[in-house]
N, C-alpha and C positions, 0 to 999 in steps of 0.2 A: 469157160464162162460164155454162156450165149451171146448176142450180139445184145437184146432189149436190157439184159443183166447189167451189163459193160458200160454199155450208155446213160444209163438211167443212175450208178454209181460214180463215174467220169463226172457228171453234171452235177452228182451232189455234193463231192467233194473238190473239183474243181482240180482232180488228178490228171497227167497227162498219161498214165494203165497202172492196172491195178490186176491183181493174180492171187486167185484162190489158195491158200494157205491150209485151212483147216477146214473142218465139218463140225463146227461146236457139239451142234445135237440136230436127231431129226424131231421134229413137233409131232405132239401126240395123236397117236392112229393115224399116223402117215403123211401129214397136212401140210409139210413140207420140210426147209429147213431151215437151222443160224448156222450162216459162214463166216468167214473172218477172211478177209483182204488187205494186201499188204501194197500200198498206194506210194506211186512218185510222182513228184511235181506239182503235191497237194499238203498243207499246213498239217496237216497225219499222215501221221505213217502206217496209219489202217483204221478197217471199218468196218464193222459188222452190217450184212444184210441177212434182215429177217425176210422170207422167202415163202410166203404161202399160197402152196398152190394144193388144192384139195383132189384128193385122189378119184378116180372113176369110180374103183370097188373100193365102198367102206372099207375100216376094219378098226375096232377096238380092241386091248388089251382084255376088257376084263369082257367082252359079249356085248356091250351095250350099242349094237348096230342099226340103230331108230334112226327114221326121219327128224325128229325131232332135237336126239344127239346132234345130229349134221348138222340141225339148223343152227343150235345153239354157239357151235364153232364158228362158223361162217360168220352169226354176230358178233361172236367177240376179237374178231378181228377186226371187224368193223368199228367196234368198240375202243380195239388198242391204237387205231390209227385216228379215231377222233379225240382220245386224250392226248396224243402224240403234237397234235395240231391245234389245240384248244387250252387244255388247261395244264400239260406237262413243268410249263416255264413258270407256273407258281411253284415249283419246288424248290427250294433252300439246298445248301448247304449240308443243310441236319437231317433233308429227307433226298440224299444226292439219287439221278437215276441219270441212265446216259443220254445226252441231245441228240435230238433227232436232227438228222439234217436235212433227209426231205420223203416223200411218201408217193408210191403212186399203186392207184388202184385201176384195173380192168377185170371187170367182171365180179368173180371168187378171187381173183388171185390179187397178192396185195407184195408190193416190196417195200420194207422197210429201212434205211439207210442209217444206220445210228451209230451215235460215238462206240469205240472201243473203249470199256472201262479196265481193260488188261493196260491198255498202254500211257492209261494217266490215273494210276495207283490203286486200282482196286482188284489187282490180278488172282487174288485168293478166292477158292471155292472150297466149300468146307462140309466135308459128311458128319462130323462129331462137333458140337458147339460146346466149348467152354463159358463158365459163368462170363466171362469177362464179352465173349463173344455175342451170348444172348444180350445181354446189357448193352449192346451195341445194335443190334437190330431190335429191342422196344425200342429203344430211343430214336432208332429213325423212324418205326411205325407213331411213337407219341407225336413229335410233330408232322408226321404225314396227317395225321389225324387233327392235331390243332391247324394245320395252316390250312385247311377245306372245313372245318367245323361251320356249321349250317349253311354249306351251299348248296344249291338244289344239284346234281347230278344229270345237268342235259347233255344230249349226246352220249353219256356214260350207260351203265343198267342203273333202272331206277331202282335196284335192290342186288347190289356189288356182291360176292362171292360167286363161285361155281355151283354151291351145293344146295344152296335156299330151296323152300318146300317149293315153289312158285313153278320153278323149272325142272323141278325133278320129282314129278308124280308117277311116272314109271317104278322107281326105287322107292317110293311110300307105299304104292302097292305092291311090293315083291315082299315087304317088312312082313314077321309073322305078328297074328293081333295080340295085342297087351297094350299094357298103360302108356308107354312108350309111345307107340303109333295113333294113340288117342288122342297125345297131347301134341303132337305136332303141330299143327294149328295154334295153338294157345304159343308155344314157344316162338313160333314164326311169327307173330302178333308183336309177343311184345319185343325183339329187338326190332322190329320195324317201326315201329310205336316208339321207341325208348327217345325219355323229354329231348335228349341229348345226341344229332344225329350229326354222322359228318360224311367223307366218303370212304371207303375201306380197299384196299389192295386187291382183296379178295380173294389171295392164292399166296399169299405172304409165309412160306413155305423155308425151311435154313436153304435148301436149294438155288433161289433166286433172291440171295443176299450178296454182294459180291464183298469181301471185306481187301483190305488195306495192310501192306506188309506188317502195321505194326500190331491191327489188330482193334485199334481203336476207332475206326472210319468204315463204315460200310456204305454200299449202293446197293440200288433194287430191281431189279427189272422185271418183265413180264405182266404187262398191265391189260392182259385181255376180258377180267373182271373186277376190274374197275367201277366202282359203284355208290349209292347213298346206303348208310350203315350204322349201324354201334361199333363205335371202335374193337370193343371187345371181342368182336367174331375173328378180326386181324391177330389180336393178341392169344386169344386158346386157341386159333388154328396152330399160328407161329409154336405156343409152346408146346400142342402137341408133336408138331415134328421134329424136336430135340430130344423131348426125352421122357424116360420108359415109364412104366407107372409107379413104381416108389420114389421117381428121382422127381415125379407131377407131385406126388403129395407131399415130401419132404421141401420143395423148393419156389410151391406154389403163393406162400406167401413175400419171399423175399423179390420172387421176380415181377407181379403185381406191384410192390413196394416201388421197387425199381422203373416201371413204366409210369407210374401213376407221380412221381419226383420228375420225370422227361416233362412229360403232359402239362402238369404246373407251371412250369418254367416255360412251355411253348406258346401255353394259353396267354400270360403274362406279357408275353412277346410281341403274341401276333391277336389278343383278342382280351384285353386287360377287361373289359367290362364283363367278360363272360367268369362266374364263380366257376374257380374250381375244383373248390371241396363240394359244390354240389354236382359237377360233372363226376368228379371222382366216388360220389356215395349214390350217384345211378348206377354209372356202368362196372362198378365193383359188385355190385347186387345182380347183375345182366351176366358178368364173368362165364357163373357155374350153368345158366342157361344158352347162352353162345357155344359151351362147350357141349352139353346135351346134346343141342340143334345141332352140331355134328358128328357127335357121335350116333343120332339118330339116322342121318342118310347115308354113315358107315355101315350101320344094320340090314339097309338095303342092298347097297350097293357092292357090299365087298364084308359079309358076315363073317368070316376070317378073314379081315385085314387086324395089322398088329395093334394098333392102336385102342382096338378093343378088348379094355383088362377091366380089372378090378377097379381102380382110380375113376375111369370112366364112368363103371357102372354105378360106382355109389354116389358120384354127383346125380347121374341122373336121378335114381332113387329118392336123392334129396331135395332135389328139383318138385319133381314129379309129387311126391309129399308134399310138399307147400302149396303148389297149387289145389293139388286136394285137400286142403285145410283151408284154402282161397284168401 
């Protein structure tokens, strides 16, 4: 561990040394990494440092080596350490993520110092999500979503996910033309537009859920798109990365059901005057178009990624129909 590493984790945790353990993962296109630290003489017994430090030579996974890629990294780090510092500590309970305990920035490079959520119950990582498990990250996405419901998003993106038309005009013009590409615009409108705005994760992925030996407590992490939103984009992102396309449309009503019961009960909680059968008869109408909007900057960006099937294409279809009928 370097010296600036060593020091700057010593101070946060208030250890008398602390020794590199593991390499969790490295950040995407090389940007740095998560380490795991096993700490004495401090109230933990370890602690993740998020570690970003941005490479000399690009390099992306799928090609996408623009200036403008770069840029957009660099802000969302900016971004995850101004939620970190700002608005992290409105989170509950019901929307657990891990505390930060302290940040320091020079330059690009950013350390992030944060609880270990392995070593205060949330040690599970999960490739395959069962029902029980989905039910368990809506409901922390519902009240992430009710306990920020209309706050303005400063300091965050003022239009939270990774994929929005806004920022990825490169991948709208790689898209071949059709109806699809036409409506971009019209899609991006209205969840921006939508009456019912709060802020969104943005990357809300089964990935970056940590769940709970028992299965029924998850936490979240990776808040570098962070943003103002329709819930919805959180919720079809989410359900797109669990599961295949017969198991979207066989199961697309019950786990809507199931977030939209979270949601009630959160609203109720934390914002009793706001209705939420009319929150719930917006963004249930927003759903199939949230999902669209990503499935449209999947056509860009990665026109054989899996995600793109049949399920997919006939929401959009059905989307894209309504609008044509206006």
């Amino acid at each position: 561990m370097d010296t600036q590493t060593q020091n700057f984790l010593l101070h946060a945790t208030g250890a008398n040394s602390a020794c590199k353990t593991e390499t969790i993962q490295s950040l995407w296109s090389d940007y740095g990494s998560i380490d795991r630290y096993e700490l004495r003489g401090s109230e933990h017994q370890s602690a993740i440092i998020k570690h970003v430090c941005p490479p000399e030579k690009k390099h992306h996974p799928r090609g996408w080596n623009t200036d403008r890629s770069h840029q957009r990294k660099l802000r969302s780090y900016r971004v995850e350490s101004y939620w970190y510092q700002h608005w992290a500590k409105q989170c509950g309970d019901d929307c657990r993520i891990p505390a930060c305990f302290a940040l320091e920035q020079q330059g690009n490079e950013v350390l992030i110092a944060l609880e270990d959520l392995d070593s205060n119950g949330f040690a599970l990582r999960k490739s395959r999500a069962s029902m029980a498990d989905m039910h368990s990250c809506l409901h922390w996405l519902a009240y992430f979503h009710a306990t920020f419901m209309g706050q303005k998003p400063e300091g965050l993106w003022k239009i939270g996910s990774y994929w929005h038309l806004r920022t990825r005009p490169d991948e709208l013009k790689t898209m071949a033309e059709g109806e699809l590409k036409q409506a971009a615009g019209t899609l991006d409108k209205m969840l921006n537009e939508a009456r019912y705005l709060t802020f969104v994760h943005g990357d809300a992925k089964l990935a970056n859920f940590c769940f709970s030996y028992q299965g029924k407590k998850v936490a979240a992490v990776d808040f570098q798109y962070v943003g103002g939103g329709c819930g919805m984009k959180d919720v079809a992102y989410f359900i797109s990365s669990c599961l295949n396309e017969n198991e979207c449309e066989r199961l697309e009503d019950e786990l809507l059901n199931r977030y939209f019961k979270s949601l009630t009960q959160a609203l109720k909680q934390y914002h009793p005057q706001i209705d939420s059968a009319a929150v719930e008869a917006d963004w249930r109408a927003l759903y199939p178009v949230a999902w669209t909007d990503f499935y449209r900057f999947l056509k860009g960006w990665s026109p054989g990624h899996w995600k793109i099937h049949a399920y997919s294409e006939r929401l959009a279809r059905d989307v894209i129909s309504q609008l044509s009928a206006g």
